[in-house]
C-alpha positions in Angstrom: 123.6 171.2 97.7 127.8 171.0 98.4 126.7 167.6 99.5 126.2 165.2 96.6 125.5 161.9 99.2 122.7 163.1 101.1 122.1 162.0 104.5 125.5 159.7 104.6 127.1 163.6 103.9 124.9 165.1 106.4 125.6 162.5 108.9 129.5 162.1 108.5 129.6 166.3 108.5 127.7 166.6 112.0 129.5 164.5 113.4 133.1 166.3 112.2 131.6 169.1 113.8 130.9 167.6 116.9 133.9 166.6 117.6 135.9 169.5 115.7 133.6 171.9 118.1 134.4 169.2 121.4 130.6 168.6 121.7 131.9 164.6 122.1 136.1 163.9 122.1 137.4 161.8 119.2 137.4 158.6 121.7 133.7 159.1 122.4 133.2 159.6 118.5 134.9 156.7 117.3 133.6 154.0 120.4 130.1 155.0 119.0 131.1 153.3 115.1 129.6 149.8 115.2 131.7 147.9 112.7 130.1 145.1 113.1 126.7 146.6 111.8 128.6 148.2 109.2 129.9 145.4 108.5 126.9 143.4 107.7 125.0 146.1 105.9 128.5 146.3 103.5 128.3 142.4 103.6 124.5 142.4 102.4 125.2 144.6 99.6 128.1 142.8 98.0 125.8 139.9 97.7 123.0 141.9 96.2 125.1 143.5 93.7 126.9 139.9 93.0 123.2 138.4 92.5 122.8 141.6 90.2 125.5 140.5 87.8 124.7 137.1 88.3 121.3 137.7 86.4 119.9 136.3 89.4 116.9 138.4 89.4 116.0 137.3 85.1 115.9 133.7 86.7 113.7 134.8 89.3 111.7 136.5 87.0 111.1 133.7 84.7 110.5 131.4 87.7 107.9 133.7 89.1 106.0 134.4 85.9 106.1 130.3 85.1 102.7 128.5 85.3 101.9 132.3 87.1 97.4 132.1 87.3 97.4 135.5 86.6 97.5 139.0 88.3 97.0 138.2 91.8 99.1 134.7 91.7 101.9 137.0 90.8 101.3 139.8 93.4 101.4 136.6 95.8 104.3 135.8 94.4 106.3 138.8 94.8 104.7 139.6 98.2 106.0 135.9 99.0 109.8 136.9 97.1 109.9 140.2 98.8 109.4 139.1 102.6 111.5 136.2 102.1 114.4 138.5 100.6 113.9 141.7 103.0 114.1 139.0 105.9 117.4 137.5 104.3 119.2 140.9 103.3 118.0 144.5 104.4 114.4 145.7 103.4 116.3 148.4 101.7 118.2 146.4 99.5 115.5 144.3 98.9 113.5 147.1 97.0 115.9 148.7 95.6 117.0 145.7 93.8 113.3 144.5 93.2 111.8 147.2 92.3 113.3 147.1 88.8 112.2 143.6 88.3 108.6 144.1 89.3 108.1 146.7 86.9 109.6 144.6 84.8 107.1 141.5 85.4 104.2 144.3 85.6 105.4 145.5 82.1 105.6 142.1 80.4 102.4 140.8 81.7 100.3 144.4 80.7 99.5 145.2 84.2 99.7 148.8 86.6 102.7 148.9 89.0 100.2 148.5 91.6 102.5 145.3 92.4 104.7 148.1 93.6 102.8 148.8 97.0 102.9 144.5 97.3 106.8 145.1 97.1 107.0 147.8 100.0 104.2 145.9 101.7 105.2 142.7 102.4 109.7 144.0 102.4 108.1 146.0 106.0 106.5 142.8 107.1 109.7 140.4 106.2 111.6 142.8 107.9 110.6 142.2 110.7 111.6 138.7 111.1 114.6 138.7 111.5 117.2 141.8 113.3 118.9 141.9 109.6 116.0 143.1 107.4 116.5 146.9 109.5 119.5 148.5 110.4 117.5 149.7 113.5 116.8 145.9 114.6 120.1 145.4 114.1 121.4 148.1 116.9 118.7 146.7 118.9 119.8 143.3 118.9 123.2 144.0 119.6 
């Protein structure tokens, strides 16, 4: 509860205390930061945020719902958006940011948020593709 970040507090605070109580020295703590990783995951949600303000995601909207065949064209559709997108930036990002937007599309065209599940669905299986869609792929692949 003294924590407002959540696990990025509960991480950064073990490992203060880890060093504070000499479980690891300060050169073993600060050899295991991968910049680099957090350097792309930083990198990956500037873009987002610029495509955000771009009104990126009202473009895609009105590109996905044109000439749409109705409710499963459009779960195709964002299936096909949100593996291509998870693959490109994290799978994290890639919901967060779409999430909005679906429920958006679901709204406009009177249908459930089942669409939802087709989001998380097909983000885990773009993912995959590529080491950037996980943080976890990316420790792996370096």
């Amino acid at each position: 509860p003294f924590l407002p970040n959540g696990r990025a507090a509960g991480s950064l605070l073990g490992a203060m205390l880890m060093v504070i109580f000499r479980v690891i020295s300060p050169d073993q703590a600060y050899a295991a930061i991968d910049l680099p990783i957090l350097g792309l995951l930083f990198g990956t949600m500037v873009v987002s945020v610029y495509f955000e303000r771009a009104d990126m995601f009202k473009y895609l909207g009105k590109l996905l719902a044109w000439k749409s065949l109705g409710a499963k064209d459009l779960i195709f559709r964002i299936c096909l958006i949100s593996a291509l997108s998870s693959a490109l930036f994290t799978n994290d990002t890639s919901c967060v940011v779409l999430t909005e937007f679906v429920l958006r599309i679901a709204r406009q065209h009177n249908l459930p948020p089942h669409p939802l599940l087709a989001l998380a669905s097909s983000a885990n299986i773009g993912l995959s593709a590529t080491p950037i869609g996980n943080p976890q792929n990316l420790v792996i692949a370096i």
